[in-house]
C-alpha positions in Angstrom: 21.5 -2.9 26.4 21.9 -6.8 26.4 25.5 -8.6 26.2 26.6 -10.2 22.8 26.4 -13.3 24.1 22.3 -12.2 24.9 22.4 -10.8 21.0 23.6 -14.8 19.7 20.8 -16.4 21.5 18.1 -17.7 19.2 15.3 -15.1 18.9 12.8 -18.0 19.0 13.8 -18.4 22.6 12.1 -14.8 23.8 8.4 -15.7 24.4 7.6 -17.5 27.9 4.5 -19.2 26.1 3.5 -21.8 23.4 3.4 -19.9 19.7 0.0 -20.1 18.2 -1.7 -23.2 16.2 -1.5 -21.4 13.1 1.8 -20.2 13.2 3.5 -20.4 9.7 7.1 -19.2 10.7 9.1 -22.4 11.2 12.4 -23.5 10.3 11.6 -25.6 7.0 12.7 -23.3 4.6 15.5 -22.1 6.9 16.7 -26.0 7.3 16.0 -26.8 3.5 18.5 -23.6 3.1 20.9 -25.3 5.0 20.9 -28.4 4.6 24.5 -29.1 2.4 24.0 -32.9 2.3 20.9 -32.3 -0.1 22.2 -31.5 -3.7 21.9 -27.8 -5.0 18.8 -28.2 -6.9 16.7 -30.5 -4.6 17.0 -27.8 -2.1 16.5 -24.8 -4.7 13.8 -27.1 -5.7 12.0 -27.9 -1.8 12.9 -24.1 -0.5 10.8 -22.9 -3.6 8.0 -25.1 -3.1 7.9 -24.1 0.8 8.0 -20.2 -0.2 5.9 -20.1 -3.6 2.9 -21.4 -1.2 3.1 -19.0 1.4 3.4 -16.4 -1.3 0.7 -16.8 -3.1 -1.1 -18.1 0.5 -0.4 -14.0 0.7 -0.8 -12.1 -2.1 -3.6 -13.6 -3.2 -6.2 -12.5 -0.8 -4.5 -9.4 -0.7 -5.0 -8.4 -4.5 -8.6 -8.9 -4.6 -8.4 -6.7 -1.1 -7.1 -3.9 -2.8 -9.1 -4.2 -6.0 -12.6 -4.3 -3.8 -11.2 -1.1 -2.1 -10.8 0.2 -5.3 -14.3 -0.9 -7.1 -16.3 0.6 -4.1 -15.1 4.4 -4.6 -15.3 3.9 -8.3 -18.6 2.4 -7.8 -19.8 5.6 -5.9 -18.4 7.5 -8.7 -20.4 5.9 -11.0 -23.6 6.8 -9.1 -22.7 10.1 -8.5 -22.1 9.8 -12.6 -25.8 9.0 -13.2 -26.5 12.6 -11.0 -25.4 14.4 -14.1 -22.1 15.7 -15.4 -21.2 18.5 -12.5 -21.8 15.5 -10.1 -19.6 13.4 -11.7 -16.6 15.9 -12.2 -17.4 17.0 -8.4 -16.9 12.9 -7.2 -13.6 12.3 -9.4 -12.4 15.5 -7.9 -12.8 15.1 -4.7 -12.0 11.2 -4.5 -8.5 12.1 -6.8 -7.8 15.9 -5.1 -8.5 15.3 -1.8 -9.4 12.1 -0.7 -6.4 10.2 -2.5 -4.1 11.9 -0.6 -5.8 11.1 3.2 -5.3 7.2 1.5 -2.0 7.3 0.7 -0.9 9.3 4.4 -2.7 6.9 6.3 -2.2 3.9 4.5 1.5 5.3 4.6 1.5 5.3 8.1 0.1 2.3 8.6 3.1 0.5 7.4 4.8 1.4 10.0 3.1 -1.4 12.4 3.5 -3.5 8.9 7.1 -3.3 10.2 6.9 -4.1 13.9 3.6 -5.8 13.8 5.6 -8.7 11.3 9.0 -9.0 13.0 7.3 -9.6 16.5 5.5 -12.2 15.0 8.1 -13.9 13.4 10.5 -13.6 17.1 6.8 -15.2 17.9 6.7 -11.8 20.8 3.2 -12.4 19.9 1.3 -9.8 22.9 3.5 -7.5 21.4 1.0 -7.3 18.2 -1.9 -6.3 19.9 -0.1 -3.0 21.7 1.3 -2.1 18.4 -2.1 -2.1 16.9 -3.5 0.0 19.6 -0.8 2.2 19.2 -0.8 2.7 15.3 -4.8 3.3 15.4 -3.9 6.6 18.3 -1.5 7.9 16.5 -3.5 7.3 12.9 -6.9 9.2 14.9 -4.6 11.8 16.0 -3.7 12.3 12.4 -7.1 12.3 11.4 -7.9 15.6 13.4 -5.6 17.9 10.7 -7.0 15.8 7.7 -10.6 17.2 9.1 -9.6 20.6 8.8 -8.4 20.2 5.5 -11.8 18.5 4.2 -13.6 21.0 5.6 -11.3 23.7 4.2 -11.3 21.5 0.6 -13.8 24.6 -1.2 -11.5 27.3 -0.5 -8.5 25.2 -1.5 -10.3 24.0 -4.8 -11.2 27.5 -5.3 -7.6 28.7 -4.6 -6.3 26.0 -7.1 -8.5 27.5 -9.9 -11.5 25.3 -10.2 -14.6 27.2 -11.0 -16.9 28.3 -8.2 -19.7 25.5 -9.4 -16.9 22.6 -10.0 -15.5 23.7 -6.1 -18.8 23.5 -4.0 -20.3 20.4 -5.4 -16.9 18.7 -4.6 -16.9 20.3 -1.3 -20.3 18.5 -0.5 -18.6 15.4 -1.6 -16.1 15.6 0.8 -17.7 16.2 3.4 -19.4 13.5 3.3 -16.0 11.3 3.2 -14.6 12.8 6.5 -16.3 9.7 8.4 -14.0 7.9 6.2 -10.5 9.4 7.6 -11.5 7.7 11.0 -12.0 4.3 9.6 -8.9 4.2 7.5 -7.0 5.3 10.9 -8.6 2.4 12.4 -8.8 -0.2 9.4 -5.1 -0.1 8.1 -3.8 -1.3 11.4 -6.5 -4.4 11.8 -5.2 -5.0 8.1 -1.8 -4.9 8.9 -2.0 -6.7 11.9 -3.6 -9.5 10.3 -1.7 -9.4 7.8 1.6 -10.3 9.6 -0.2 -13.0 11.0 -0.9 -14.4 7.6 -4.5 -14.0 8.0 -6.0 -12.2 4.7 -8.7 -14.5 3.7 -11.2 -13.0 6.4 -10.3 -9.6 5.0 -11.2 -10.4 1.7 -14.7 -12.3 2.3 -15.4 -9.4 4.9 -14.6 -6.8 1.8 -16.8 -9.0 -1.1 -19.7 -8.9 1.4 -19.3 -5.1 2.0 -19.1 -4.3 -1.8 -22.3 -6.1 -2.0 -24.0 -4.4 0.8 -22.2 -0.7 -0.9 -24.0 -1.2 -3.9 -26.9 -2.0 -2.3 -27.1 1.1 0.4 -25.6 3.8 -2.5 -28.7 2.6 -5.0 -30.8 3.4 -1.8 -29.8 6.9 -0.8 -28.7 8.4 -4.0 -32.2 6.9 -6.4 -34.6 5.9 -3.4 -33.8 8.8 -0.9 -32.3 11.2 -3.2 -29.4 11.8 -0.8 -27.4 13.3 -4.0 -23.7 13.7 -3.6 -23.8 13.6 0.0 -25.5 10.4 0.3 -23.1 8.6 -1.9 -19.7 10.1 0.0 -21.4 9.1 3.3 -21.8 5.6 1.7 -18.9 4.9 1.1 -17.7 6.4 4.6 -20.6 4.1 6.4 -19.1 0.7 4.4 -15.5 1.5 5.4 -16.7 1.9 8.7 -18.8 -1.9 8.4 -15.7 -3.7 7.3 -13.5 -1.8 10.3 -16.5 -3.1 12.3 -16.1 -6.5 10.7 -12.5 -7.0 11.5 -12.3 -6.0 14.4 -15.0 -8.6 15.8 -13.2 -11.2 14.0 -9.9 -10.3 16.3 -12.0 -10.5 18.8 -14.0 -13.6 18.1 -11.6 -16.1 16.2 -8.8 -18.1 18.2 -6.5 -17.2 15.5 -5.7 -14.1 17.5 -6.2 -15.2 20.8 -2.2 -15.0 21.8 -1.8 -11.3 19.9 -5.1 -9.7 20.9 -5.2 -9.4 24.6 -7.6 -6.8 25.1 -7.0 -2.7 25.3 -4.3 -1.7 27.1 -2.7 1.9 28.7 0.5 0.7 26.8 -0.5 2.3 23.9 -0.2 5.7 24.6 3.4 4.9 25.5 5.9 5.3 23.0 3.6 7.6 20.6 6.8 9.6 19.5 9.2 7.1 18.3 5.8 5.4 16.8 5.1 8.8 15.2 8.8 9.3 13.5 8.5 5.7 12.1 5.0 6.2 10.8 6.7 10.1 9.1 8.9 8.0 7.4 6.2 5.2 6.0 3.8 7.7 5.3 6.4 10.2 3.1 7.9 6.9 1.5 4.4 6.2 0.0 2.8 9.5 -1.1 6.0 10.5 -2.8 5.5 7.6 -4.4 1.9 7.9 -5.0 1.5 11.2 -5.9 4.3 11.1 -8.3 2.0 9.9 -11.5 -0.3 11.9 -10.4 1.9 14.9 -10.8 2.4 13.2 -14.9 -1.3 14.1 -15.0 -1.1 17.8 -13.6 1.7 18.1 -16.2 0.2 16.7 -19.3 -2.2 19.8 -18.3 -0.2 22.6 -19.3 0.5 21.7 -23.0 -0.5 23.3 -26.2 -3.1 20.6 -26.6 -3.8 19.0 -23.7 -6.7 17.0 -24.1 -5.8 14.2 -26.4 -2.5 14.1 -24.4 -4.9 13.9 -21.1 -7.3 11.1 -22.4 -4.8 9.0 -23.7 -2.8 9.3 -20.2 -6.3 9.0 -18.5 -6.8 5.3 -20.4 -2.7 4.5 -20.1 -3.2 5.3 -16.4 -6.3 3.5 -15.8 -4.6 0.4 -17.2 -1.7 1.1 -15.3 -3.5 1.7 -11.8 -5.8 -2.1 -12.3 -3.0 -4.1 -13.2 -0.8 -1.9 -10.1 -3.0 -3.8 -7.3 -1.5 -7.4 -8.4 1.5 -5.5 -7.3 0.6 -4.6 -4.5 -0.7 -7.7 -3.3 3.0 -8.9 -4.1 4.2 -5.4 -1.9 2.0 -6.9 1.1 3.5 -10.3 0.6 6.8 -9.2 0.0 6.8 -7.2 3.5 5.0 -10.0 5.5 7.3 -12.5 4.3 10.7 -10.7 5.2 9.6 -9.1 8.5 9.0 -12.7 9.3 11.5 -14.5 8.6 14.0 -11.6 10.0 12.0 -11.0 13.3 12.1 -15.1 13.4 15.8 -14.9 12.8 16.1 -16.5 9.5 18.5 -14.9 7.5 18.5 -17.0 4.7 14.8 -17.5 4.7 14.9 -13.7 4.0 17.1 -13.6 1.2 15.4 -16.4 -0.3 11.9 -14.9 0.0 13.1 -11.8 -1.2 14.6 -13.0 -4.5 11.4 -15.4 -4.8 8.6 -12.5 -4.6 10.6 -10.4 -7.2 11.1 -13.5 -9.8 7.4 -14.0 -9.6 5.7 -10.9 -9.5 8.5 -9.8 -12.6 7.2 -12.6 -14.3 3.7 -11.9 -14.1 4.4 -8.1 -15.2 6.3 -9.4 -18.1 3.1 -11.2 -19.3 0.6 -8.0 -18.4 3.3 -5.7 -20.7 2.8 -8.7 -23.4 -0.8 -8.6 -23.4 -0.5 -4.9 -23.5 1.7 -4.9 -26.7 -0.7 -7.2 -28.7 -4.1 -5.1 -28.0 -2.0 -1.4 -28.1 -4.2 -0.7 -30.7 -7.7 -1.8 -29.4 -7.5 -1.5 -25.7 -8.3 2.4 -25.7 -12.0 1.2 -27.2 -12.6 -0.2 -24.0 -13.1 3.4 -22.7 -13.9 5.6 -25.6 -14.9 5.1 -28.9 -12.0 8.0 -30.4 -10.2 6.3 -33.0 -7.7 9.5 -32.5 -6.9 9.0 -28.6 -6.9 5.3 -29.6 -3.6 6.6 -32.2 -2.4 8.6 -29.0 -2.9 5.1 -26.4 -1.0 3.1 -29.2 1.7 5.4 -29.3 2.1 5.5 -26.0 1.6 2.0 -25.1 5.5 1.0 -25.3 6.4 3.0 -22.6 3.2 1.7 -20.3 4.5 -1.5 -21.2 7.7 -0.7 -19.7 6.0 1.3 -16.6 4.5 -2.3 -16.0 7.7 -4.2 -15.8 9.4 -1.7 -13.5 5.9 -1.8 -11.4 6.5 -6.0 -11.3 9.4 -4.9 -9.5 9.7 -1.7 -7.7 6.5 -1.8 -5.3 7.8 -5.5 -4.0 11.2 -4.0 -3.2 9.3 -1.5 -1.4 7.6 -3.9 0.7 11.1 -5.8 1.2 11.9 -2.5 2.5 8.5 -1.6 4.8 9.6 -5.5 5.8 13.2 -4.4 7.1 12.3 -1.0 8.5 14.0 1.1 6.0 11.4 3.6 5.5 13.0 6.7 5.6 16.1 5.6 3.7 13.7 4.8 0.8 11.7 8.5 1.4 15.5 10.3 0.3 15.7 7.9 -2.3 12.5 9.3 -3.6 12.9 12.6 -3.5 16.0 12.2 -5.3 14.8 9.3 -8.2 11.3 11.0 -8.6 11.6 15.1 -7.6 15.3 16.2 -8.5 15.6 13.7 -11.6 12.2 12.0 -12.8 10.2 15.2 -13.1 12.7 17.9 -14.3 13.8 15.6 -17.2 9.8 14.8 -17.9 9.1 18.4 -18.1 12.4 18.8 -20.5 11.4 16.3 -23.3 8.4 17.2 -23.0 7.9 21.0 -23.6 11.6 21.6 -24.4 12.1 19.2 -27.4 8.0 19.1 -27.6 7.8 15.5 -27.3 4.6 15.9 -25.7 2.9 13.5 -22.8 5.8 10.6 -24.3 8.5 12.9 -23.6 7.2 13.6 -19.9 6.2 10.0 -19.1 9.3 9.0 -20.6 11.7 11.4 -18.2 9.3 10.8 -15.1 10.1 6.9 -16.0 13.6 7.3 -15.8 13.4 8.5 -12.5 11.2 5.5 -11.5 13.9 3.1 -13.4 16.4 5.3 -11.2 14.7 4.0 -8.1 14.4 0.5 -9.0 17.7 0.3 -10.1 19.1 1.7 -6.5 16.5 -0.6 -4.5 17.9 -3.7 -6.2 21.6 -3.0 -5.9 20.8 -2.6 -2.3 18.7 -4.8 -1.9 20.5 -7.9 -3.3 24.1 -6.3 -1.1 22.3 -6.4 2.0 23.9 -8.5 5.0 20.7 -10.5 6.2 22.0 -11.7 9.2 23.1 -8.4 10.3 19.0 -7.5 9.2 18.2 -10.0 11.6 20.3 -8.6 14.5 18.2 -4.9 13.9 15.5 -6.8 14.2 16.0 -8.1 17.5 17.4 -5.1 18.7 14.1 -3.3 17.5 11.7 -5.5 18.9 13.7 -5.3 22.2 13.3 -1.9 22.3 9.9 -1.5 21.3 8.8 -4.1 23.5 6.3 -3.1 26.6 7.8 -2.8 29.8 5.2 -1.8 31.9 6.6 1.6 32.0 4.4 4.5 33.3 2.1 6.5 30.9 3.6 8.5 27.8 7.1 7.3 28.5 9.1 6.0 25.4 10.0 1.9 25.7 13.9 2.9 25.6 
């Protein structure tokens, strides 16, 4: 354990080499901060210059990310659509049933080198990146092993769930066509967090745009030219998340970007694999409670009198919901780079300041997206069926989407403040509290109790979201930063390689 004395030196002092070329964390908006002789607003002024560009330097690249991730599994739904009906119900249930919830686990996990990956960089411990990569793509393999099962398993648990035999088995074949996939998002969500805390994400996104291209390209081959049915299209999309893993990681390689945090494979990552795991628990619970929490609204809407205009109107509601939801959570990937940063670079203020930035902006934004919503409520369900009485149902319901999106400007960036400062699992109780012992309950009471219907169950499960927001902000906005900043420190020096023999934990 180092001294005090050790604790007070200047994190900036740890590395015994020059930081990289394109190293971004520097003391400008920590000096600007700090600097009493300028007036108030000339610094508010400079500091929001300085952290508006490296925000949107960010979450930019990251939106369109996410929204390419998102057009190439609906775009092999949409081939599987043109199979016939059966085909199409088998895709959207096996992409939402099964394969939505190997995403959100290992995109959960992931975060966890979000955490380390972006506070090394920022204390510039920049051969420290590389190890944690390695490490976060054995653990995220080893995690892949029980997600096989389960795919393989996915027609007996359909079946068991109720779906009818026909619906279960062409979903099956679906899936098992995706299993490729697990493996490349074990691999893929490290790289992306890895070059994310570097503030690299434009490579990401010109690798993803080429891949949708070359997606559309191969899934019009095998499914029309090869008539590779639902398999071929599942194994598409498995094959192009494997190209742009490929693609990544031959950029690491290649560029001199990464040349001080990629420094070849190394024995160190099998060390530490425990303490990796229990962070990655925490990252991985923290999202899918999140994540399957609306999903859960759907399920729900299910079990009333009349459930299908209740289900197409939450179907269009949602869709809305889920597009607009990426621009969040390019601000969520900004919002975690951004902190880990300036903590791991030992910049309190920096934090604070980039924290109350990326929640002014991205609230902004969502207050224009609810707007917009509010002014077409009763023409934006045409833009998916031509039902003048789900369009009714949309309009009726639009109010409280407009309110989902305002929390949703807010709530996924505080997440990411907290992926940022490593409080994972503090955020997974809160969760479980907000969404499963409050949100949910109180739905299912408005809803079938005082037969308010799908309002009455969006409205309770909102609470429980506005519940969560609410405690994120209050402590969020009472945290000490500089004390953030010591954690920091002391995580990184534990986590840090020591040339310890195999399978032994860093501390």
């Amino acid at each position: 354990m180092e001294s005090q004395d050790e604790l007070q030196e200047p994190i900036s002092q740890s590395p015994s080499f020059d930081p990289p070329a394109h190293s971004e964390i520097d003391s400008r908006l920590e000096n600007v901060l700090n600097d009493d002789k300028l007036p108030y607003f000339s610094r508010l002024r400079l500091a929001s210059w300085i952290e508006l560009k490296q925000l949107f330097h960010l979450a930019a690249p990251a939106v369109f990310v996410y929204m390419i991730n998102n057009l190439m599994s609906l775009s092999t739904r949409a081939f599987a659509g043109h199979l016939g009906n059966l085909e199409l119900a088998a895709a959207s249930l096996g992409n939402s049933g099964v394969q939505l919830f190997a995403y959100g686990l290992m995109l959960g996990m992931g975060s966890a080198v979000e955490t380390l990956c972006g506070q090394a960089y920022g204390a510039q411990k920049y051969a420290m990146l590389g190890t944690y990569l390695q490490r976060a793509t054995v653990v995220l393999t080893l995690t892949g092993i029980p997600m096989t099962v389960i795919y393989l398993l996915s027609k007996p648990i359909l079946l068991l769930l109720g779906e009818p035999p026909k619906m279960a088995s062409a979903a099956a074949v679906f899936v098992y066509g995706l299993i490729p996939q697990i493996f490349a998002y074990a691999v893929n969500f490290p790289i992306q967090k890895f070059l994310q805390a570097q503030s690299i994400v434009n490579p990401s996104a010109i690798i993803s745009a080429a891949t949708l291209v070359l997606h559309l390209l191969l899934s019009w081959i095998a499914v029309f030219q090869l008539g590779m049915g639902l398999l071929g299209a599942s194994l598409i999309l498995s094959l192009s998340w494997w190209v742009i893993v490929a693609a990544q990681f031959i950029y690491i390689v290649k560029t001199s970007r990464c040349k001080q945090t990629w420094n070849g494979f190394t024995l160190q990552a099998f060390s530490g694999l425990w303490e990796f795991v229990k962070l990655s628990i925490a990252s991985a619970v923290m999202l899918c409670l999140e994540t399957w929490y609306f999903q859960i609204l759907v399920l729900i809407a299910g079990l009333l009198d009349d459930p299908e205009i209740a289900l197409d109107s939450l179907a269009v509601c949602m869709s809305v919901s889920a597009l607009l939801f990426m621009v969040s959570v390019g601000f969520n990937a900004a919002a975690s780079v951004r902190v880990s940063n300036e903590l791991g670079a030992g910049n309190p203020k920096s934090a604070a300041f980039s924290v109350l930035m990326v929640n002014l902006v991205s609230l902004v934004i969502s207050l224009v997206e609810a707007v917009i919503v509010l002014a077409l409520r009763n023409v934006i369900s045409y833009a998916f069926t031509s039902g003048e009485t789900v369009a009714a149902a949309v309009s009726d319901l639009c109010p409280l989407l407009a309110i989902t999106l305002v929390l949703n400007g807010v709530q996924p960036v505080l997440s990411g403040v907290a992926v940022g400062c490593g409080w994972q699992a503090f955020v997974a109780y809160v969760n479980v509290g907000c969404y499963y012992v409050v949100g949910i309950p109180v739905g299912c009471l408005l809803g079938f109790k005082f037969d308010l219907g799908a309002k009455g169950i969006w409205a309770g499960m909102m609470g429980g979201t506005m519940m969560q927001t609410i405690i994120l902000l209050w402590v969020t906005f009472r945290t000490d930063w500089n004390k953030e900043v010591e954690k920091a420190r002391l995580r990184l020096d534990e986590w840090e390689d020591k040339k310890e023999p195999l399978l032994r934990t860093s501390k």
